[in-house]
N, C-alpha and C positions, 0 to 999 in steps of 0.2 A: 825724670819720672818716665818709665817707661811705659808705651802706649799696651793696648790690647792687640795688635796687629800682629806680631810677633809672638805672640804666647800661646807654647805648645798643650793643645786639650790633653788630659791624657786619654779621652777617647774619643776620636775624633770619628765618628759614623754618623753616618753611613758612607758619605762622599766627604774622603780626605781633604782639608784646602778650602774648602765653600762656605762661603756664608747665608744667613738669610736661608728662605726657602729653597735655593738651589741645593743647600747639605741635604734636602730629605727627597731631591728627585734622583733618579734612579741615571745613572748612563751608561750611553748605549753599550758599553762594555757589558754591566749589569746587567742590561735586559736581554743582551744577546747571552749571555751567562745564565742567565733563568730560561731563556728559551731552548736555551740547548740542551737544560738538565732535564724541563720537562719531556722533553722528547725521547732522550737517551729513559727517563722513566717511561715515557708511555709505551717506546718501542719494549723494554723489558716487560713491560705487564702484557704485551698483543704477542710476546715471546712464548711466554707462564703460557697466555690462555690458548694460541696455538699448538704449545705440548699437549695441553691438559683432554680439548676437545680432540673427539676421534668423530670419523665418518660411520656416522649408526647405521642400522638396517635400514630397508626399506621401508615405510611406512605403511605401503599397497595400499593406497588409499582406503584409509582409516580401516582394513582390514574387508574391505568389499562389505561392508554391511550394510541392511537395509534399512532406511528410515519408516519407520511404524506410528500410525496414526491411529487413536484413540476414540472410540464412541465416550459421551458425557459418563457415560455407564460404567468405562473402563474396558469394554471387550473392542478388540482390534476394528476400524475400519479398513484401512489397506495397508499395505506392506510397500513402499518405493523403492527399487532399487534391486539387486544392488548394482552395483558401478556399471553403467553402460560403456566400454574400452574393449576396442580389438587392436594387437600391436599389434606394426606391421616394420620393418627393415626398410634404412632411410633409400636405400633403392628402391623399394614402391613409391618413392612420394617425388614426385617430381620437383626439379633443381629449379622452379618457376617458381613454387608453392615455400622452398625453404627460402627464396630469396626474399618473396610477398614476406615474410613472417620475421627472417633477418631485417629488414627494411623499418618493419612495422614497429619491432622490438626494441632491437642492439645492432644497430649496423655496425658497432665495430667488435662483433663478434669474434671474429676469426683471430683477431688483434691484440684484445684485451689481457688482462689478469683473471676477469670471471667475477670479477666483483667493482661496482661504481662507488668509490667513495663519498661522488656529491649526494648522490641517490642513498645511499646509507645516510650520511647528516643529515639529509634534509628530513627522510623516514625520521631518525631517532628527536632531532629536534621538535617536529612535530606529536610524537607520542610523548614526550615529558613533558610539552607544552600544554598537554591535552587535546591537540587537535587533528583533525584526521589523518587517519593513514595515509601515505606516502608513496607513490610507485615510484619508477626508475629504477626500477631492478634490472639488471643483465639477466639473459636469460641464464645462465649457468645459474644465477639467484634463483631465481622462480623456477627453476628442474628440481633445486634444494630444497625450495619451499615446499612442494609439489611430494616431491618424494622421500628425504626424509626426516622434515618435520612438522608442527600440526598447523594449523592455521592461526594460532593466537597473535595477537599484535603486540606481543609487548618487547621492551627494550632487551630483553634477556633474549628472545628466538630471535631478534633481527641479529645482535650479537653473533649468534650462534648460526645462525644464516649466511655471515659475511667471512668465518672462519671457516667454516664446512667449504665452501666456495671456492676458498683458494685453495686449501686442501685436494678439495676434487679436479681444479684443473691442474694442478703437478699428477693426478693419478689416472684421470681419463683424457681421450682423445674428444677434440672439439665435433667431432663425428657421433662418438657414442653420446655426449652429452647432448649435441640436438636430437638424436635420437628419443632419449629418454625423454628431451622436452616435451616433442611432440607428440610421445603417447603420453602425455601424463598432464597435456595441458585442457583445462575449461573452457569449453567452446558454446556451452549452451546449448538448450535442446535434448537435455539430459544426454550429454555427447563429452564425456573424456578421451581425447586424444583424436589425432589427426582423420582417424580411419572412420570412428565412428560418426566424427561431426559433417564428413564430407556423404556420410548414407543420409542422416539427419538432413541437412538443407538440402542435397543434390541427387539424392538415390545413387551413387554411384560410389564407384569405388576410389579411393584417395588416388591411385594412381593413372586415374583419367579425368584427375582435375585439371582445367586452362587457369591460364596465370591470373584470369582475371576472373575464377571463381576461389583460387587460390589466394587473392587481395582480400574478397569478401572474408573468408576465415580467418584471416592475417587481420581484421580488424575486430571481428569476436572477438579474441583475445584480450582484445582492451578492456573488455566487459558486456559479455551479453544482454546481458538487462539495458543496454545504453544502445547496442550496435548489434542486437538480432535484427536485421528488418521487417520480420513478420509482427514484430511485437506491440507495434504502432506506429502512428505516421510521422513522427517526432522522432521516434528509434531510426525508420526508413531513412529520411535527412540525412540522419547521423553518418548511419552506414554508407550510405552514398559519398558522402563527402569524405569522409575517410579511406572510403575505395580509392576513390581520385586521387587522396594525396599519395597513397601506398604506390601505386602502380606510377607516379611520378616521380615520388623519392627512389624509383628503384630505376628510372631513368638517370638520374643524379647521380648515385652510384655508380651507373658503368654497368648493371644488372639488365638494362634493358634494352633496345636499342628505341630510338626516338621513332622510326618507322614502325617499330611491334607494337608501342605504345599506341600509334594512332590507329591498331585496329580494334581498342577496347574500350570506346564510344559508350556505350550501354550496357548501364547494370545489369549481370545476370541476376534474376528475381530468381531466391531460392522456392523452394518449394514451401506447400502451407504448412503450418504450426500440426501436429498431430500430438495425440496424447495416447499413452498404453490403455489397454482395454481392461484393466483393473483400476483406471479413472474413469470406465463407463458413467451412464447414467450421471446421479447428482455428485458422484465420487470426487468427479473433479473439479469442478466448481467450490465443494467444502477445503479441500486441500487448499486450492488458490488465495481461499480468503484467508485461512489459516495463516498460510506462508505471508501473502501481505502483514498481515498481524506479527508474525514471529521476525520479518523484516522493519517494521519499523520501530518494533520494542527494544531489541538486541543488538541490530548493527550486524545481525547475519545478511548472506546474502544467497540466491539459487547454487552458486559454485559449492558452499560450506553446505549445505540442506541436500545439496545431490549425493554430497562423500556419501551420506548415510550415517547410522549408528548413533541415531536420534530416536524419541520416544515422544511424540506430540499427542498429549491429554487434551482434544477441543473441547467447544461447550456442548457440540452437537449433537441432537437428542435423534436416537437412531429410529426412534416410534413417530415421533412431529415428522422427522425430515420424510418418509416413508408417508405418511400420511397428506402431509402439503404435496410433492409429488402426485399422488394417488387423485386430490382434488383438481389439482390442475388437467390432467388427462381427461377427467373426466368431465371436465368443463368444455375445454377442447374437443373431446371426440361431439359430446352433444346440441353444441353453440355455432363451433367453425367449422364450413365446410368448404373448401375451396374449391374442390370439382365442380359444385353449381354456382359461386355467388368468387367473381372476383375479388371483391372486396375482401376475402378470406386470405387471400393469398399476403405469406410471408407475419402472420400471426404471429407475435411473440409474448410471451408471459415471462413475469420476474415477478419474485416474493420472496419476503424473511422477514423470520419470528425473532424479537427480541423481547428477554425476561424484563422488566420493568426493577425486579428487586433488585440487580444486580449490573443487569447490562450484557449479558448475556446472549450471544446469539444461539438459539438452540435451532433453528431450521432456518432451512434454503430453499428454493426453485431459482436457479440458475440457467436454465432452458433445457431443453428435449434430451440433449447429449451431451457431454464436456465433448468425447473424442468425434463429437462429430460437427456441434458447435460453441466454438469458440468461445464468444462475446459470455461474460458472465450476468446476467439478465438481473439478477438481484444487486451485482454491485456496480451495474453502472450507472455514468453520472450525463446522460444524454437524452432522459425523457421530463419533459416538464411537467410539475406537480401540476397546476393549473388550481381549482377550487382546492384542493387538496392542502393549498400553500397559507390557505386565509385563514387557517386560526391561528396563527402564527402572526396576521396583522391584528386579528382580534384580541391577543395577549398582547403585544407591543401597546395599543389604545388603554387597553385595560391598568397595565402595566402606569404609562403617563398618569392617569388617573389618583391612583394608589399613592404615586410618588410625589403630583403637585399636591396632592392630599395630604402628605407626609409634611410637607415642606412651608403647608399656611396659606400658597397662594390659591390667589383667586383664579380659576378658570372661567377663560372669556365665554365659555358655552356651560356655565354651572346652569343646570335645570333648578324650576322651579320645584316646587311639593308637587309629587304625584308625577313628574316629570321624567321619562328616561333621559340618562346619560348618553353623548355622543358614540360612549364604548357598547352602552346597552343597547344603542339600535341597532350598532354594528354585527352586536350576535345578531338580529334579526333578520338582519338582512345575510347572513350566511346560512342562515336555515330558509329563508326563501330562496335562496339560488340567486341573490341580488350583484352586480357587478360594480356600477358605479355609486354604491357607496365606499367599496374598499381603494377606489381610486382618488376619492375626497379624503378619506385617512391617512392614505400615503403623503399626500399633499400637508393636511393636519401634523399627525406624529413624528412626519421623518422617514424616507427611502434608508435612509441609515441605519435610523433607529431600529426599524423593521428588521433589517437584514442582521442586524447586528444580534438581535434576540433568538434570530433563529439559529445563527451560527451557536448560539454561548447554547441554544434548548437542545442541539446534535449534528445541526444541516453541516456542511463543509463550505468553507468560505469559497472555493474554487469553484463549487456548483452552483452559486449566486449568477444569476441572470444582471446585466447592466441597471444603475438603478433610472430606469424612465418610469415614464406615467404609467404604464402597463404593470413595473414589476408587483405590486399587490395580487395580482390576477395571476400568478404564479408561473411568471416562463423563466423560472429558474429551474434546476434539472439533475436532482439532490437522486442517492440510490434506493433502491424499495430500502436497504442496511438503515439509511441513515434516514428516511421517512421513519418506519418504524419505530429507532430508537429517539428520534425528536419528541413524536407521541409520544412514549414512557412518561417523558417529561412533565405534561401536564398530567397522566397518570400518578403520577410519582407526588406529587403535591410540589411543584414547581423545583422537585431536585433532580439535576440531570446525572446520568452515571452515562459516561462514556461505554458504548459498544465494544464487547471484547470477545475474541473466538477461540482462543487458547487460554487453559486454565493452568496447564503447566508445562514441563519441557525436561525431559532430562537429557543426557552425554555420557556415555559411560559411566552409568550409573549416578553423575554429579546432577545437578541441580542448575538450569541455565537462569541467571537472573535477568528481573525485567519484564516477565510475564504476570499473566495474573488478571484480578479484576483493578481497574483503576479508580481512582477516589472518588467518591461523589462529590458536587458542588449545586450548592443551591443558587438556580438562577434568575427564579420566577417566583414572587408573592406569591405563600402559598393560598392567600385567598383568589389569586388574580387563577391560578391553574386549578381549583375547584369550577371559579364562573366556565373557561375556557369547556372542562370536562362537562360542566353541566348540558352547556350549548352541544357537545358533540354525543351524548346522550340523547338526546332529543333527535338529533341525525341520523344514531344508528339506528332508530327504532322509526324513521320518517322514512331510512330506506331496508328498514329488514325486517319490521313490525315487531309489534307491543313483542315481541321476547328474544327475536331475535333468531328462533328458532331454537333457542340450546336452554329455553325453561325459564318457568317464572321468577326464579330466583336470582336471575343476573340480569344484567342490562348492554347492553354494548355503547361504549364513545366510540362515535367511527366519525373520520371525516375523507370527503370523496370530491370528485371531478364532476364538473354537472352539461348536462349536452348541449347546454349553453357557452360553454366554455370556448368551443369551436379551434382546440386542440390536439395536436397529433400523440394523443395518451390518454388515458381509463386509471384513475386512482380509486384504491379502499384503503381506509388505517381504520385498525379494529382492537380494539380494546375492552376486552371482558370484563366485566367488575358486579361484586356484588352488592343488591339496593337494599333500605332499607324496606323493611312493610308500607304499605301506602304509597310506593312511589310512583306520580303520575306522568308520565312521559307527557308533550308535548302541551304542560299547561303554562310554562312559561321559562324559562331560563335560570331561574332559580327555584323550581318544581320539585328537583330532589335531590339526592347527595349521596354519594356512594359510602360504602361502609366495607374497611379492610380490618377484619378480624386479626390475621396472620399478616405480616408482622405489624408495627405500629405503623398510624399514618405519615405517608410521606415517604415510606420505601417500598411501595407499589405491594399487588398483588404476586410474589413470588412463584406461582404456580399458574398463571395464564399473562403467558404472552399479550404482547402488542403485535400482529399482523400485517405489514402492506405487500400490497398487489397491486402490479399494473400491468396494464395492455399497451404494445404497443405495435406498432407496423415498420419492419426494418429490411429492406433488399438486401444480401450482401455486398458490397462493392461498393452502395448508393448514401452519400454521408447522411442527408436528409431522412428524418420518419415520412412516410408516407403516409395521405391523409388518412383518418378513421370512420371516415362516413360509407356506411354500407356495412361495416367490420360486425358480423354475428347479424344481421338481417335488419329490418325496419325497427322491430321493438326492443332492440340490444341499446336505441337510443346511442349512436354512433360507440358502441360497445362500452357504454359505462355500467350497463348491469351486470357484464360479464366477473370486474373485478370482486364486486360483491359474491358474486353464486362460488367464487374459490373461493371464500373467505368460508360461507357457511358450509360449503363440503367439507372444508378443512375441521372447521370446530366440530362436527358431526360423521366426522370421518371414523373409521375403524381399521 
């Protein structure tokens, strides 16, 4: 009988001879057999698409057009742009500054093909992967990106990024291509190309840059927003430290000699930040927040926003913002005077209106001047709410309440009949100007809990104060933005709508997605943000009387800073709303109830703002606020009446 050992399959595949799982593994004949076919195919298909693609025009950045910003209205606020670029011939630019920027970039510049294929994989594997874009471009890459094609990220332009590339180094000299890099690269400081970013930090002209202001620019590159030094102390670091390794790695090359290097010790500090005089006034402060907003929706970033040939719709209301401006000044000229009362000196105010229906920011106070200062006063996160921060413990209490209420249990401080609740004395104690009861709360409810409500009602986690015994008393240090729009919240019947400054955005005529108003979420009981509102009712009319000044028909929730506080900051949040008949201010905390005709309750008053305003005292240079005592004289009560008196020139403004 003959065995099975011997007997010919008559198809014997894959692997002739084998048995067992060995027939179906591959060898290495086979796998060097498939690896060589796919190649010989991929090389034929990079053959195809190397015929196919041609070197386009130039793109001229994006056609030198300017980006066009939007009143709420639809009529123009300003016009940016267009493209700030002067070319200059690589003989102006000193063999210092190309070497800083070769170092920085592609040291093997002069070397290369003109394109990285790890830097291509790693870009492409991360965009199909879904995850961020990818640098390690050559520059001969980014001259391509740059000049002629657009800025999108997808698999298709890198493609075409990496063909154009080698195409352009068989056709141009590695001379003209750094050329064109450097006028055509993003330096920041609305500065396209070598000549203008070197007037931009240094007043001067590119070809009396030293090596080691030539490093500085040579590390822009990476990304201004990261490595402008002017832009903050964190950016500073950055730049610094990148200086250093620039001006070493160009040691390392053989670019420098060890002696030249040891005479570049010390960062040259460019010049200050400046802005064009068509961001006068509140101009540029509104743009700023804008662009924040259009940066963190989209994934744009200042490089794509400078090309130009944008069309930014904000929320901002060109009559409020004109009009808060107008109160502020006039609060200022009549309150602060620094010629006689030191105390005055270095005065600053910050405010923004946010819509409640929506979320909406329709006005700003940003400070005096964009082009003259800086700091944007409405969105930063450096003054501490102080009393201003406690109805935000006062809903966190309220809130507990609602919830062991919900759940059956017995609370260890249930009152008796007739008795207030722990959360009910709590409003009392905010309407006296009371301290250590919000510190027995925090103890009670939770440092957590508190913080956590306030984050989920608008605040920004980042601007939470540490949580100690103090944090209830408010030294956390949220923007007038994000004051404002927290308040809506309890306006709003405990539904929060994130703050939003752009309504829409076009691109050549397209449609940029990602903007818009963002979803509401309900955060707060809405019986818990009726009590809250009722308490700060009571407030506004405790500090701005029975009407408020703006008529018997509204009421204001306001909550504020008290000269107790003992504070380096002045808060108001002001909230207009209409009451019913009969209502009587200060009889008791549940005394009245607002009434929202338009739209239903629980999506705020759509036609009047939420308001915060604060004071505060800031040096330039000096990180610390400086005290408040003296600030607007004896009866300013270390200036907390001052935020009030903008609140009601604002409402009574024309």
């Amino acid at each position: 009988m003959k065995g099975t050992k011997g007997r010919r399959r008559f198809l014997d595949y894959p692997r002739q001879g084998r048995e067992g799982p060995r027939r179906w593994l591959p060898s290495w004949r086979q796998w060097l057999g498939a690896l060589a076919l796919g190649t010989l195919g991929l090389a034929g298909l990079l053959a195809v698409v190397y015929a196919k693609i041609d070197v386009p025009d130039e793109n001229e950045l994006a056609g030198k057009q300017a980006t066009v910003y939007h009143w709420s209205d639809g009529s123009e606020m300003v016009s940016v742009g267009a493209v700030n670029r002067q070319n200059v011939s690589l003989d102006k630019v000193p063999d210092s500054v190309e070497n800083a920027v070769i170092a920085a970039e592609n040291e093997t510049f002069y070397s290369d093909a003109g394109v990285s294929l790890k830097g291509i994989g790693r870009a492409l594997v991360s965009m199909v992967s879904g995850g961020d874009t990818q640098g390690g471009s050559t520059i001969t890459q980014q001259y391509v990106k740059n000049t002629y094609l657009s800025q999108d990220q997808t698999v298709t332009r890198k493609v075409r990024e990496f063909i154009i590339s080698l195409k352009l180094s068989n056709q141009k000299s590695k001379h003209d291509i750094l050329r064109g890099y450097l006028n055509t690269s993003w330096f920041g400081r609305d500065s396209y190309g070598i000549e203008a970013a070197a007037h931009a930090y240094y007043g001067i002209d590119a070809s009396r840059l030293n090596p080691s202001q030539g490093a500085v620019l040579a590390a822009a590159l990476k990304g201004s927003e990261q490595y402008d030094p002017g832009l903050s102390k964190a950016n500073h670091a950055r730049a610094v430290a990148r200086w250093e390794w620039i001006l070493d790695r160009q040691v390392t090359t053989g670019k420098m000699s060890k002696e030249e290097r040891a005479r570049y010790r010390t960062f040259p500090e460019p010049r200050k930040l400046s802005k064009p005089t068509s961001q006068a006034g509140q101009t540029g402060y509104l743009i700023d927040v804008a662009n924040k907003f259009i940066k963190a929706r989209t994934g744009l970033t200042d490089k794509d926003l400078a090309r130009g040939g944008y069309h930014v719709h904000t929320t901002f209301d060109k009559e409020r913002t004109r009009r808060l401006e107008k109160a502020v000044n006039e609060v200022r000229r009549k309150e602060i005077d620094p010629k006689h009362r030191e105390a005055d000196d270095f005065v600053q105010f910050g405010a923004a209106s946010v819509r409640p229906g929506d979320g909406a920011i329709v006005a700003l106070y940003g400070g005096p001047d964009a082009t003259r200062h800086f700091s944007n006063n409405a969105d930063t996160s450096a003054v501490p709410a102080g009393s201003a921060f406690k109805p935000f413990v006062l809903a966190a209490a309220l809130q507990e309440e609602v919830e062991d209420g919900e759940d059956g249990e017995d609370r260890k401080a249930a009152p008796v009949d007739g008795e207030q609740t722990p959360a009910e004395k709590l409003g009392g104690a905010l309407l006296m100007g009371q301290s250590p009861p919000f510190v027995q709360a925090g103890k009670r409810v939770g440092l957590e809990r508190i913080r956590d409500l306030a984050v989920q009602a608008g605040l920004r986690k980042e601007s939470m104060a540490q949580l100690e015994q103090t944090f209830p008393l408010g030294t956390s240090a949220p923007s007038a933005i994000r004051m404002a729009s927290a308040y809506t919240t309890f306006a709003n019947g405990g539904l929060h709508q994130e703050p939003y400054a752009v309504s829409g955005m076009t691109y050549d005529g397209k449609k940029v997605p990602g903007l818009g108003r963002p979803e509401a979420e309900q955060v707060l009981d809405a019986k818990v943000a009726e009590q809250v509102s009722s308490s700060l009712r009571i407030m506004g009319w405790l500090t701005l009387g029975r009407d408020g000044g703006l008529g018997p028909e509204q009421q204001v929730a306001a909550g504020r800073t008290e000269p107790g506080d003992r504070m380096k900051s002045a808060w108001f949040i002001g909230s207009p709303s209409a009451v019913e008949p009969g209502f009587a201010p200060g009889t008791g905390a549940k005394a009245g109830k607002a009434v929202r005709p338009e739209p239903a309750p629980g999506t705020g008053d759509v036609n009047e703002p939420t308001t915060a305003v604060t004071v505060f005292r800031n040096k330039a240079g000096t990180p610390a606020l400086l005290p408040m005592q003296g600030v607007g004289g004896a009866k300013s009560k270390l200036g907390t009446t001052l935020p009030p008196k903008v609140w009601q020139a604002y409402q009574q403004g024309s």
